[in-house]
SERO-4910 file (N, C-alpha, C, O; in steps of 0.05 Angstrom, whole numbers):
BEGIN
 pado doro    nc1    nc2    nc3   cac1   cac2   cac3    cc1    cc2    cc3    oc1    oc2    oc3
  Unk    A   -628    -57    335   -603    -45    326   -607    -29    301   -618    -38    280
  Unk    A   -597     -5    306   -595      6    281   -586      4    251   -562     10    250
  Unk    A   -595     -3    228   -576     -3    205   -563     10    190   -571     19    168
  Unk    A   -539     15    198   -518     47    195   -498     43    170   -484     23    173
  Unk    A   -496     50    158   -493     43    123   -476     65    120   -479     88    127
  Unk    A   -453     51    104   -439     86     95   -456     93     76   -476     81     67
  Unk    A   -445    118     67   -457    131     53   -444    120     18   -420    114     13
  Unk    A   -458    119      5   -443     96    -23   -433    129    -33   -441    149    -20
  Unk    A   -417    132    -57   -408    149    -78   -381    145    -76   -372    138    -54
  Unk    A   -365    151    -99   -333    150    -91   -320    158    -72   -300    147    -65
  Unk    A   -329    178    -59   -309    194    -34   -306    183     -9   -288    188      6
  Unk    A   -331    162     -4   -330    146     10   -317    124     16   -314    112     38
  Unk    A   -308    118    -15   -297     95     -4   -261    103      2   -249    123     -5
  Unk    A   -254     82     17   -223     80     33   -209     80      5   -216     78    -18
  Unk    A   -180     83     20   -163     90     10   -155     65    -14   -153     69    -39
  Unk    A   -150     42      1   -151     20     -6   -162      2    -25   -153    -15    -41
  Unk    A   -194     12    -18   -218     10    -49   -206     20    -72   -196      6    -90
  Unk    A   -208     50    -71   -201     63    -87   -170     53   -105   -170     54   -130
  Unk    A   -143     43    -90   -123     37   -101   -127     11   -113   -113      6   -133
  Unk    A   -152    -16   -100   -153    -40   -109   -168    -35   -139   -166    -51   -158
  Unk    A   -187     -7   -141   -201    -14   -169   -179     -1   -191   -183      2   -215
  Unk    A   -160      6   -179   -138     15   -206   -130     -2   -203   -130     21   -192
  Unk    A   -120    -26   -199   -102    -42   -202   -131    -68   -208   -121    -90   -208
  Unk    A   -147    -68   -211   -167    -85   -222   -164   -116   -233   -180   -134   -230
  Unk    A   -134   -117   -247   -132   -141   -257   -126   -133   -284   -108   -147   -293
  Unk    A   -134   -114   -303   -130    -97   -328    -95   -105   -337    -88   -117   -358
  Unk    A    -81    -98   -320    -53    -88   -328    -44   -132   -330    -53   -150   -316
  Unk    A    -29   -134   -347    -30   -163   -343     18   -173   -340     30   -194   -341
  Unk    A     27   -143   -336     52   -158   -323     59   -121   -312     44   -102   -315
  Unk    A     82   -122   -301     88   -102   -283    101    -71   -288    106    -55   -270
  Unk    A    105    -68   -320    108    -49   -328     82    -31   -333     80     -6   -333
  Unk    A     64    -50   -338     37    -43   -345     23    -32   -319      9    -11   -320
  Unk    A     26    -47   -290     18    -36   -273     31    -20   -261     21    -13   -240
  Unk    A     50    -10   -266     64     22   -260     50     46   -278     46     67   -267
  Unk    A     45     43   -300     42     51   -319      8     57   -308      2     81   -308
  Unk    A    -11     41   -301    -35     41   -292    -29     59   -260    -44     78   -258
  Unk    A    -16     56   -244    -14     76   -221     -3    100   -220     -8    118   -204
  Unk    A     18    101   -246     25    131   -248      0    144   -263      1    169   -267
  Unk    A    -22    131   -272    -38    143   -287    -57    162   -261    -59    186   -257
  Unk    A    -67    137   -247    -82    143   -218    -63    162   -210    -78    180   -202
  Unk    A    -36    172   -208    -28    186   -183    -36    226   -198    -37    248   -187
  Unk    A    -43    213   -238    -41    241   -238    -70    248   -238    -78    271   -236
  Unk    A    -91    218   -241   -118    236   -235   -120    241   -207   -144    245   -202
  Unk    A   -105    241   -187   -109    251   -164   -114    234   -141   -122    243   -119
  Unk    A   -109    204   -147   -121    187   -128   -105    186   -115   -117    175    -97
  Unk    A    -81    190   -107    -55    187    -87    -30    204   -101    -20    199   -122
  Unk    A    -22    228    -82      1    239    -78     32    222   -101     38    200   -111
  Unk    A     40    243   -101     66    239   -114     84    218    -97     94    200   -110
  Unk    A     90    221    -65     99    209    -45     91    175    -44    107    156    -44
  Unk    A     65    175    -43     47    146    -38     59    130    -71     66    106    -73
  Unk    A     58    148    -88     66    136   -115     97    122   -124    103    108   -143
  Unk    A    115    134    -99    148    123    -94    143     99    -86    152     78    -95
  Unk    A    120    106    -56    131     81    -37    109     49    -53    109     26    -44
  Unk    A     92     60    -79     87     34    -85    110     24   -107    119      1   -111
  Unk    A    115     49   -118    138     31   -144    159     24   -136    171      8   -151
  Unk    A    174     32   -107    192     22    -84    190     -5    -82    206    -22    -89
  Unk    A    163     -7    -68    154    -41    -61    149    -54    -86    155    -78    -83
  Unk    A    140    -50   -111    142    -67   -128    175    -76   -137    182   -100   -139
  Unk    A    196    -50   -141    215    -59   -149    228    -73   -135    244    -86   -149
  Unk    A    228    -79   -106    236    -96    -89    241   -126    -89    260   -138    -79
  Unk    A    221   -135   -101    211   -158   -109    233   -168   -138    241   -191   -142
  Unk    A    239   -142   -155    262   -158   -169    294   -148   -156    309   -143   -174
  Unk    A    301   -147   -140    317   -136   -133    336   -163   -114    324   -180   -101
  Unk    A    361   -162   -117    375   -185    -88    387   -169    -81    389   -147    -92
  Unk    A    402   -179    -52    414   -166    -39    435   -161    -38    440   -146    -19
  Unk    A    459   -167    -53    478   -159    -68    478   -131    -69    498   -120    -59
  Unk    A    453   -112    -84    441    -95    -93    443    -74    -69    439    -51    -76
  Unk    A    449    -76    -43    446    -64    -26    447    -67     -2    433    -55     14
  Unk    A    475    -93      5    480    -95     25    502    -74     28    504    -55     13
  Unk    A    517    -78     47    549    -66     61    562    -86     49    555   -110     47
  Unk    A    582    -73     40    606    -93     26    625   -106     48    629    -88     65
  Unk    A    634   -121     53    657   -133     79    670   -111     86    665   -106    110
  Unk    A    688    -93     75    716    -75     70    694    -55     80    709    -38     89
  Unk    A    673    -46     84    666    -21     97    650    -32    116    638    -13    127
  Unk    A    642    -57    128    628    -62    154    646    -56    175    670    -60    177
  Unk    A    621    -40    196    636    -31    224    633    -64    251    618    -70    269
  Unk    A    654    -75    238    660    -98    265    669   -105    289    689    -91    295
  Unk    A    663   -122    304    688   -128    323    697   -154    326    682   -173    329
  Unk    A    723   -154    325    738   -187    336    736   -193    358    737   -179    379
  Unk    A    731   -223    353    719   -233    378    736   -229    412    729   -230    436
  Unk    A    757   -225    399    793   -227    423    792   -200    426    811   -190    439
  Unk    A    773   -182    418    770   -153    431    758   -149    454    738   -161    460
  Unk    A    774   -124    477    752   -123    494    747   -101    498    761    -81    493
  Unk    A    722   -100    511    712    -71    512    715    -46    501    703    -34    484
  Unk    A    742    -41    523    764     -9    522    771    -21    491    793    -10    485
  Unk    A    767    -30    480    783    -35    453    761    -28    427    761    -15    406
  Unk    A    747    -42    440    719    -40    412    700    -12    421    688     -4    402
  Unk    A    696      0    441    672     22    456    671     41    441    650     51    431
  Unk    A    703     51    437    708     74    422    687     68    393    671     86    388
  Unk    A    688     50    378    683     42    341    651     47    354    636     60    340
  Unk    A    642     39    376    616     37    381    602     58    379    585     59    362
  Unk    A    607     79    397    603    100    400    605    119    375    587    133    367
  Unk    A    633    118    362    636    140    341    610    130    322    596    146    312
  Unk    A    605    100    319    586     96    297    565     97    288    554     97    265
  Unk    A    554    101    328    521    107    336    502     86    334    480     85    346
  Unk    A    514     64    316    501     41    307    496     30    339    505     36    361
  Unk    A    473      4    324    460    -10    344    467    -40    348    466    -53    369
  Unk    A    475    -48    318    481    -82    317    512    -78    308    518    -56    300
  Unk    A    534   -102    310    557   -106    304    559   -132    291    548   -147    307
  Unk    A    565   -144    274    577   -174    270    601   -176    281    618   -160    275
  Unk    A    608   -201    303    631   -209    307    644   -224    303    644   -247    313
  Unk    A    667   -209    279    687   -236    282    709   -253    288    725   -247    305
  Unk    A    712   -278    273    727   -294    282    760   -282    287    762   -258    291
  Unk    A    782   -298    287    813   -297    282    811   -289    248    826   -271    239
  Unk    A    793   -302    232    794   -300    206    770   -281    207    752   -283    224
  Unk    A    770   -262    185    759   -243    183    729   -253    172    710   -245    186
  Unk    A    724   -268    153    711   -278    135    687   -302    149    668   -314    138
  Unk    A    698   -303    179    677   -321    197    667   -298    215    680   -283    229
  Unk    A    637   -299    210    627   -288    225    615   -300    252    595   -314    248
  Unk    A    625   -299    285    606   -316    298    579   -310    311    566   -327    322
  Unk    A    572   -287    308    548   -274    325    549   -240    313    567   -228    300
  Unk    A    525   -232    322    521   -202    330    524   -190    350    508   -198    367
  Unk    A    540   -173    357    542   -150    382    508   -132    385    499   -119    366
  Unk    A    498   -132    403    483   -112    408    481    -96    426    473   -104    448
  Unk    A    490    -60    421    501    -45    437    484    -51    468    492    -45    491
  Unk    A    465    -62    463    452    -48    487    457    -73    507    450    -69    531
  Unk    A    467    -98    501    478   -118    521    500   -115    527    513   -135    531
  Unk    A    515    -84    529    538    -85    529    531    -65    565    548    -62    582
  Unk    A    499    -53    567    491    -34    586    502    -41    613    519    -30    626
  Unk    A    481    -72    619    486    -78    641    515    -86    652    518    -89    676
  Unk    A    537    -90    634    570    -83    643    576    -60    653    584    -53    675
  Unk    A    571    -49    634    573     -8    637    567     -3    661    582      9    676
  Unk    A    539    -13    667    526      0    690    543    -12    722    551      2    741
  Unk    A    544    -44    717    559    -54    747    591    -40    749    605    -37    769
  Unk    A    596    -34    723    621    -26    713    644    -53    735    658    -55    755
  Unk    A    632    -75    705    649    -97    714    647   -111    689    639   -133    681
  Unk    A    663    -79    675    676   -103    644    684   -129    640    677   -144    621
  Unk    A    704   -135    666    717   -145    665    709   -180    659    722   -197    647
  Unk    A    688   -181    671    672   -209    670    656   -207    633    643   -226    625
  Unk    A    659   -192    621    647   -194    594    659   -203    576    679   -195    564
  Unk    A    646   -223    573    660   -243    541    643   -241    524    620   -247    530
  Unk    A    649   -233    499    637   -227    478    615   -247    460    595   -244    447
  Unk    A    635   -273    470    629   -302    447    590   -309    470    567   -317    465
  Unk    A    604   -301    491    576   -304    516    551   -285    509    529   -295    504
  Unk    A    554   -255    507    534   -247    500    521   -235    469    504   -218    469
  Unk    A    536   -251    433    531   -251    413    508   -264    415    505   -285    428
  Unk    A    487   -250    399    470   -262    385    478   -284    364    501   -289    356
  Unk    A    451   -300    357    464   -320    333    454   -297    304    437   -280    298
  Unk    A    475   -311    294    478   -288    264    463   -304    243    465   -329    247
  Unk    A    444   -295    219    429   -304    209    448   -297    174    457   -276    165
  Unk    A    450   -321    165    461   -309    134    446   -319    113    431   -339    112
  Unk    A    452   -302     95    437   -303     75    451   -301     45    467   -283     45
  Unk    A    450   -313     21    463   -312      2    456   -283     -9    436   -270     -3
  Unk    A    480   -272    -30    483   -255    -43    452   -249    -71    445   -228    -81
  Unk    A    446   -269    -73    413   -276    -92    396   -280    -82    377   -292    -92
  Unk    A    398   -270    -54    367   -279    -49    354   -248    -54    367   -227    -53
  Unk    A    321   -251    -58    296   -229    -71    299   -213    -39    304   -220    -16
  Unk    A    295   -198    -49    295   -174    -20    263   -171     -6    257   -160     15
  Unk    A    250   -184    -21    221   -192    -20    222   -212     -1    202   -208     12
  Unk    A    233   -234      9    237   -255     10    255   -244     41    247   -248     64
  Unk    A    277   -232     32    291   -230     59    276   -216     80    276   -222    103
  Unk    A    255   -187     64    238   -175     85    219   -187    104    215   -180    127
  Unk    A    206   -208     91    193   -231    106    207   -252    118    192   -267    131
  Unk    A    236   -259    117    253   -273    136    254   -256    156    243   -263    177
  Unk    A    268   -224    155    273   -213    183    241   -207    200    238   -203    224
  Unk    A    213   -207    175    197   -201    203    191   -232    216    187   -234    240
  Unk    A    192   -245    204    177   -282    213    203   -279    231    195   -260    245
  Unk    A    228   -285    240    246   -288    255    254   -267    277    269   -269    296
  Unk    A    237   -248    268    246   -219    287    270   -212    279    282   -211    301
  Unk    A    284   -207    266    312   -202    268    321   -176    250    308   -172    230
  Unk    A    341   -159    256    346   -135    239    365   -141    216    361   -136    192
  Unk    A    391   -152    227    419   -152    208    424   -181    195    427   -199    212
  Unk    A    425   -189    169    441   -220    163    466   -212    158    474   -188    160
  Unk    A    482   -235    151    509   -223    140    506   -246    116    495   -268    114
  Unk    A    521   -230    100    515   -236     69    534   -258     62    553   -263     77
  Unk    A    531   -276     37    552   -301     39    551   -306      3    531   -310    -11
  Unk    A    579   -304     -6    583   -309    -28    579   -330    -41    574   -349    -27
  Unk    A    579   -335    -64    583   -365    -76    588   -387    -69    574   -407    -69
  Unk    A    617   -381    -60    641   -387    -45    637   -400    -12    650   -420     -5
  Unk    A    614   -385      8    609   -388     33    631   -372     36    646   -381     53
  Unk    A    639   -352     26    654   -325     50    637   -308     58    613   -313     54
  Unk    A    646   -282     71    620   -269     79    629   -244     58    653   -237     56
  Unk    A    611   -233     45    616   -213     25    606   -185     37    616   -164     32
  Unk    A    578   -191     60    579   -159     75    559   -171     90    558   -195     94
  Unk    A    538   -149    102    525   -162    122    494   -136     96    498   -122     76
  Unk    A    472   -141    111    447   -123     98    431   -124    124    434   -140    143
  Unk    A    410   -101    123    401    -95    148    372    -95    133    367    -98    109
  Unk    A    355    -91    158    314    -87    146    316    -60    140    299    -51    124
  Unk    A    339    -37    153    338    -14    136    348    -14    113    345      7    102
  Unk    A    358    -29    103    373    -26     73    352    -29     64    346     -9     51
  Unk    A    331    -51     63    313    -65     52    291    -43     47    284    -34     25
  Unk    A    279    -32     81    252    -11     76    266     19     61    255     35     46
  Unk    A    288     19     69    304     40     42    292     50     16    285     72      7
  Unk    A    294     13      5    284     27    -24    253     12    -27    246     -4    -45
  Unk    A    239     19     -7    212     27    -16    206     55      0    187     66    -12
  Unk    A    214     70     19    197     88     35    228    105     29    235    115     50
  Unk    A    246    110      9    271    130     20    287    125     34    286    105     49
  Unk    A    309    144     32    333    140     59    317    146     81    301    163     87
  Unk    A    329    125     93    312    136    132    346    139    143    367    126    141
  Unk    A    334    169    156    358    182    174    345    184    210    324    187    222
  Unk    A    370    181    212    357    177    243    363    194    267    387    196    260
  Unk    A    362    213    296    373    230    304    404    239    298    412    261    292
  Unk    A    419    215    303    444    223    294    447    233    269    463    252    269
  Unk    A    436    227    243    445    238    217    433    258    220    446    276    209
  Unk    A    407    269    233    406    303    235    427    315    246    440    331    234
  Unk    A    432    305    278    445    315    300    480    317    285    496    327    300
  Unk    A    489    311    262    520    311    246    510    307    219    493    293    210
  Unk    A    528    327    204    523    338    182    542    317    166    565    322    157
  Unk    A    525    288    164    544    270    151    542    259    112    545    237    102
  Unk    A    536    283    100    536    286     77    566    284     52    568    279     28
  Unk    A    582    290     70    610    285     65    624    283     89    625    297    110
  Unk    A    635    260     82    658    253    113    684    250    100    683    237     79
  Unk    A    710    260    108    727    248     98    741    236    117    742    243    141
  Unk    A    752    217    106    774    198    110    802    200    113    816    216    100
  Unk    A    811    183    132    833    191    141    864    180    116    888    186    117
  Unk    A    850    168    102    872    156     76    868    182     55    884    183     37
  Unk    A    859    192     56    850    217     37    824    220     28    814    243     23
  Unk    A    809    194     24    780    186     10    763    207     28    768    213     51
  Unk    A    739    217     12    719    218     19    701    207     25    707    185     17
  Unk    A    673    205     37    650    195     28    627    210     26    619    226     43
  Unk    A    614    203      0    594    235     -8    572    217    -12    572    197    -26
  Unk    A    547    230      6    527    225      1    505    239    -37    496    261    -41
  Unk    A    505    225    -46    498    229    -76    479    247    -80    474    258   -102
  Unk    A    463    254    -46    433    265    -44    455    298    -38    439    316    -32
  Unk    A    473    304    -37    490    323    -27    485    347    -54    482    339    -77
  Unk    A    484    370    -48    472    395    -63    496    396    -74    512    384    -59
  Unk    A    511    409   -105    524    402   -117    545    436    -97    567    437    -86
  Unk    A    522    456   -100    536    479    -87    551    473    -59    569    488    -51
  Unk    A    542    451    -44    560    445    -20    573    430    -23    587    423     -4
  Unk    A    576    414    -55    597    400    -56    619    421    -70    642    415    -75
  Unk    A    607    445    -75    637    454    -89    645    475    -67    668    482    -70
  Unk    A    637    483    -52    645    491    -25    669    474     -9    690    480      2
  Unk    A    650    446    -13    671    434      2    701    425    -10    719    423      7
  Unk    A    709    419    -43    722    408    -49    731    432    -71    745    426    -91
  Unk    A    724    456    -66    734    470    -87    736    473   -115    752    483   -131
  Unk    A    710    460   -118    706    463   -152    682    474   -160    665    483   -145
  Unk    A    681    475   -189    658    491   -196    650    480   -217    657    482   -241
  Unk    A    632    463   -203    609    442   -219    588    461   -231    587    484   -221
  Unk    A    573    456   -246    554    476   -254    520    464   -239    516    440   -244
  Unk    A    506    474   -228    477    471   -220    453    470   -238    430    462   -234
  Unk    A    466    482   -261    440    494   -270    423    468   -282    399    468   -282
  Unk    A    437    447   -291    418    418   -296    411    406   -273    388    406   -265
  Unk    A    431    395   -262    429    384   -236    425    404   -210    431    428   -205
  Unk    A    409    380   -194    414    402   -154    436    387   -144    451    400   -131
  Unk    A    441    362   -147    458    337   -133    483    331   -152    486    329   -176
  Unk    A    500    328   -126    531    312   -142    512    278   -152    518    261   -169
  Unk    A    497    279   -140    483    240   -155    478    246   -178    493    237   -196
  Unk    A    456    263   -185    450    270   -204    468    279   -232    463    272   -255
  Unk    A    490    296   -222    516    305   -247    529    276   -252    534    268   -275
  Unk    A    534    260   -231    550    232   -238    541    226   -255    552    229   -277
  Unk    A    508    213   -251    496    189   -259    498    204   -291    502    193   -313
  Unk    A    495    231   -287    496    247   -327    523    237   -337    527    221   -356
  Unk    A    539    246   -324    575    241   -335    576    203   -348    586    196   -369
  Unk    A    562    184   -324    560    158   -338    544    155   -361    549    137   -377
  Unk    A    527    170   -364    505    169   -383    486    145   -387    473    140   -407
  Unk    A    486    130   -362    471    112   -356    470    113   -320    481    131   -308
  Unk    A    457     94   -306    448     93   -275    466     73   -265    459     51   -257
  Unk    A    498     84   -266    518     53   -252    516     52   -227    508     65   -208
  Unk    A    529     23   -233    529      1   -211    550      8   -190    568     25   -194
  Unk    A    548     -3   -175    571     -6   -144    593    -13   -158    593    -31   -175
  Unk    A    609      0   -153    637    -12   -161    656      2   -194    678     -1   -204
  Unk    A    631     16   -198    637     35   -219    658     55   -218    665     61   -195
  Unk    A    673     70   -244    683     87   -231    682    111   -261    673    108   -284
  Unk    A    694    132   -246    693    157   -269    716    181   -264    735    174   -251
  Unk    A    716    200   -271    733    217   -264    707    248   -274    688    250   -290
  Unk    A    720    264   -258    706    294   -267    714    316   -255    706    325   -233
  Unk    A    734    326   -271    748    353   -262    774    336   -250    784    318   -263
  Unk    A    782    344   -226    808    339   -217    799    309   -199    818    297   -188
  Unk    A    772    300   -196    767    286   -182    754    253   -187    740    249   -207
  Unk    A    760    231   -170    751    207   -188    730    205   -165    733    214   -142
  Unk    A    709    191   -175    685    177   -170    681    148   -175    680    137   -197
  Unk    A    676    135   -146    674    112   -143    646    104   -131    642    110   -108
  Unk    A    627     90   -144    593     94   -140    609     66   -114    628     51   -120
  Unk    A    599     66    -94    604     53    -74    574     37    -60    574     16    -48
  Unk    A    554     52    -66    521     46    -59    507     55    -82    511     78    -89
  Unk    A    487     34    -98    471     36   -116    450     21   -117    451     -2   -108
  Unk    A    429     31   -127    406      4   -133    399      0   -152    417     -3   -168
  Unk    A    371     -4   -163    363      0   -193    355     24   -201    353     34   -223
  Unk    A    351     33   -179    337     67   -185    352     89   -184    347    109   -197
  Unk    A    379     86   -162    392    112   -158    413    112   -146    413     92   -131
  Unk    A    435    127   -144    460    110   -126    456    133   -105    441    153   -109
  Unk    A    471    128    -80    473    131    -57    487    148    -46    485    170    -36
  Unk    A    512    123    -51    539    143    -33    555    132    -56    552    112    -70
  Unk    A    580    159    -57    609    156    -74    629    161    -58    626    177    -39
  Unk    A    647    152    -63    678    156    -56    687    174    -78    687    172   -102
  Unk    A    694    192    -58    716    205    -80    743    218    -73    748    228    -51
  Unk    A    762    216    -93    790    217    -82    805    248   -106    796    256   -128
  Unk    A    823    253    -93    838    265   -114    849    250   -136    864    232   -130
  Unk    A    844    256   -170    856    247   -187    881    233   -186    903    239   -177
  Unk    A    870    209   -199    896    186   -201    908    181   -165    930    171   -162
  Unk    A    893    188   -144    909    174   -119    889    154   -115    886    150    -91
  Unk    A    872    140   -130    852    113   -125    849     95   -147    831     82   -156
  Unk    A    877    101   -154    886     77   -179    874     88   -209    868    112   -212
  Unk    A    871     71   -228    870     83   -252    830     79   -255    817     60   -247
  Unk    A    822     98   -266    802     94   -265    791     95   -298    767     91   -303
***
């Protein structure tokens, strides 16, 4: 047998080599080893891109899920005493794949809906035998503190996509998905439908909007008739997060121009989505 040897010098070695000898052991807590990989990303050892999705996965690790679940008041659900012709419509407009279903009381969750056990009804087209409580998944919950590090390795060890979230209290406060989670290490993941509909601003039928933060400031003044200035910012995220003069939290609020701002999705790094309403019709802010 032949003895076939790579060839030794730096270029040779993997990707992996190369990222394990920057991270060596040198840096001795985690500011330091950011600080040590943004160094590597500018002598050239990995892309600007590769350099997100590791400070992504590090920040993960301090992060709970609080941080980035769905709040209760905006999860798309169904009651259990719903049928079909009743719930299909929410299904459809939502595109989504999983549902939590609940109880008479809002706040009990008994299972997950999954669109696609809803096929083989569709198909015999014999709704009529479909009970909901029969074909829910069991629902997996999880407290509002648990490490998002921690939950990512619950949903792969269990297989599972969605928990629903549980307060102090044992109410349910929202549900969190493995996309919320791989979110904030790899970016927003959009999926045919968010190409296939231009869902950067949606409005609402109470008056609210909902604005995606990643939204160009020029198509936000197109859409809402104002005239924000570009020349600092590209993004309505970006003008907010200036106007707070710090990176707020969910649940925040502001005003700017004729309009109020309500940060609705945030993490440690960047907020998401805002609500926004016409001045003073979303209470005092």
């Amino acid at each position: 047998m032949n003895d076939v040897r790579r060839p030794e010098g730096p270029d040779s070695r993997s990707w992996f080599d190369r990222l394990a000898s920057v991270i060596s052991g040198e840096a001795e807590n985690k500011p330091e080893l950011i600080d040590e990989l943004r160094d590597a990303n500018e002598r050239g050892l990995f892309n600007q891109e590769t350099l997100a999705i590791l400070e992504g996965a590090l920040a993960v690790s301090d992060m709970q899920v609080r941080e980035v679940m769905i709040p209760r008041t905006q999860m798309i659900a169904i009651r259990a005493d719903e049928r079909p012709e009743e719930f299909l419509p929410r299904i459809i407009e939502s595109a989504h794949s999983r549902f939590p279903v609940l109880n008479e009381q809002p706040s009990e969750v008994v299972g997950i809906l999954l669109a696609k056990d809803l096929l083989p009804f569709l198909i015999s087209q014999d709704l009529e035998q479909f009970e909901i409580k029969e074909v829910a998944r069991p629902v997996r919950r999880v407290p509002e503190s648990k490490r998002l590090d921690q939950l990512l390795k619950d949903f792969r060890d269990n297989r599972t996509h969605m928990a629903v979230v549980i307060d102090e209290y044992g109410e349910v406060a929202g549900l969190v998905t493995i996309e919320d989670v791989l979110e904030q290490i790899v970016g927003e993941i959009e999926d045919e439908h968010d190409h296939e509909e231009d869902l950067n601003i949606r409005h609402q039928a109470n008056g609210a909007s909902l604005v995606k933060a990643m939204t160009e400031i020029e198509d936000f003044n197109e859409e809402f008739g104002t005239n924000f200035s570009g020349d600092e910012f590209d993004t309505i995220g970006g003008l907010i997060t200036h106007t707070f003069g710090h990176l707020p939290a969910r649940g925040e609020k502001t005003t700017l121009g004729r309009l109020d701002f309500i940060i609705l999705n945030a993490d440690s790094r960047r907020i998401r989505l805002l609500e926004v309403h016409p001045h003073g019709s979303s209470g005092s802010v």
